[in-house]
Structures are given as C-alpha cells and as structure tokens.
C-alpha positions in Angstrom: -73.9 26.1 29.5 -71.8 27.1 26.6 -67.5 27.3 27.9 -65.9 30.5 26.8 -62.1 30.6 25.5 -60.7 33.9 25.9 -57.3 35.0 25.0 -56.3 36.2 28.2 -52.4 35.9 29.9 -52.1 36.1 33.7 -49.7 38.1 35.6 -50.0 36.1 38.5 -54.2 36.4 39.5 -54.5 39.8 37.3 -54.9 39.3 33.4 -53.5 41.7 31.1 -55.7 42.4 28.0 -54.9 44.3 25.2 -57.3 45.9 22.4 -56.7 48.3 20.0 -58.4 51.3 17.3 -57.1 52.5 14.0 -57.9 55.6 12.8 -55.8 56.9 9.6 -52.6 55.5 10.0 -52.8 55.7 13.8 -53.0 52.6 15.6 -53.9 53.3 19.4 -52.9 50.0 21.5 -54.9 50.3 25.0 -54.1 47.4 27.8 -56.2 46.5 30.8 -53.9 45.3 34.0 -53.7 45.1 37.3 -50.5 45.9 38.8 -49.6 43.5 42.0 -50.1 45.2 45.3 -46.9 46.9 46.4 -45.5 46.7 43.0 -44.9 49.0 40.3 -45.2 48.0 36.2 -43.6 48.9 33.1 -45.4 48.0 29.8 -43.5 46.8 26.7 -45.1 46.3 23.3 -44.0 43.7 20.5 -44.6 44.6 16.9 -44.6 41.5 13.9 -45.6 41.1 10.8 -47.1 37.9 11.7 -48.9 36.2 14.4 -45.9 34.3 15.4 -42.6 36.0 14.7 -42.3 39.6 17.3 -39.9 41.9 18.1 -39.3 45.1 20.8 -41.4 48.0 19.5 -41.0 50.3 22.8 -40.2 49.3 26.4 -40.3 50.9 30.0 -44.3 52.2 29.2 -45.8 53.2 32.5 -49.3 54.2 30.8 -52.2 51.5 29.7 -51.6 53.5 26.3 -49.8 54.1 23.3 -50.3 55.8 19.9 -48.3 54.3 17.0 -47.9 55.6 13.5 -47.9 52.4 10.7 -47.7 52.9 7.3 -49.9 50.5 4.8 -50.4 47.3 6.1 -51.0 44.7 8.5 -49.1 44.5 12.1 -49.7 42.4 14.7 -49.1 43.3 18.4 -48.5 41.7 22.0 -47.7 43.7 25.9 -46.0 42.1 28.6 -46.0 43.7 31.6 -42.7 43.6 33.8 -42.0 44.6 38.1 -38.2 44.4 39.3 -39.3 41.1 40.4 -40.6 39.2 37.6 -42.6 39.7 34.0 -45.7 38.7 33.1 -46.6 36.1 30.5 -47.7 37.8 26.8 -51.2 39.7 26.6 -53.4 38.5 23.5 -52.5 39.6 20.3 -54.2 42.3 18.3 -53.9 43.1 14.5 -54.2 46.4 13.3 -54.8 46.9 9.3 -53.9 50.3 7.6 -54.9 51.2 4.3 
C-alpha cells in the first residue's frame, strides 16, 4: 500500500486545512478546523509573495471564511488558528493566481 503525505498542521489531535477559489480578482480562502472542546478560536491569515517569506493579512477571524480582493498576480497564503491558551502550528499553504 502506497503512504500518503498530506500537508496537514495539527492543533493538538484536530488538523487545520486550508483551500481556496479564485474567481475575478476574488480569492475566497476557506479553512477546515476543529476547535478544542471548551475552547473558543480565532483565525488569522498570512499573505506572501512567496512560499516562504509571510506577513499578517487579517487577525481575530471567527469564521472558516474570508473573501480577499488581489490585484494581478501570485499570493501565497497560510491560517493559524489561536485559543487564549495557546496557537496552533501553520495550516498548508495555498497559492492563489490572478490574472
């Protein structure tokens, strides 16, 4: 049987997956997480230009959602999801291309 990698990051036993859709210039980022029990979560996104060099986009998200208007180009995007208590490590990255 074949092993599978996936680009997952764990927030303690929950994984936090992110995906996204472009449609005109609108990049919709949509996240997959499961909040621990008795906790609540805030989202932040991180915006780049590359793969490896991110900064803040827009913190304190409490939807699995967001809507962002690029202009031309290529952007690359991570969520880490964050309790009073603690932060979870980065989701996978995502690149969106507008034309």
């Amino acid at each position: 049987m074949k092993e599978q990698t996936l680009s997952r990051a764990y927030f303690g036993s929950t994984g936090l997956v992110l995906d996204k859709s472009v449609k005109g210039s609108t990049v919709t980022l949509n996240w997959s997480h499961i909040c621990p029990i008795g906790e609540s979560c805030t989202y932040e996104i991180e915006r780049g230009i590359s793969k490896w060099s991110f900064s803040s986009y827009k913190t304190g998200i409490a939807t699995l959602q967001e809507s962002i208007t690029e202009s031309r180009g290529t952007c690359y995007y991570r969520v880490k999801a964050s309790t009073l208590n603690s932060q979870s490590d980065y989701s996978n990255v995502v690149s969106a291309r507008v034309r």
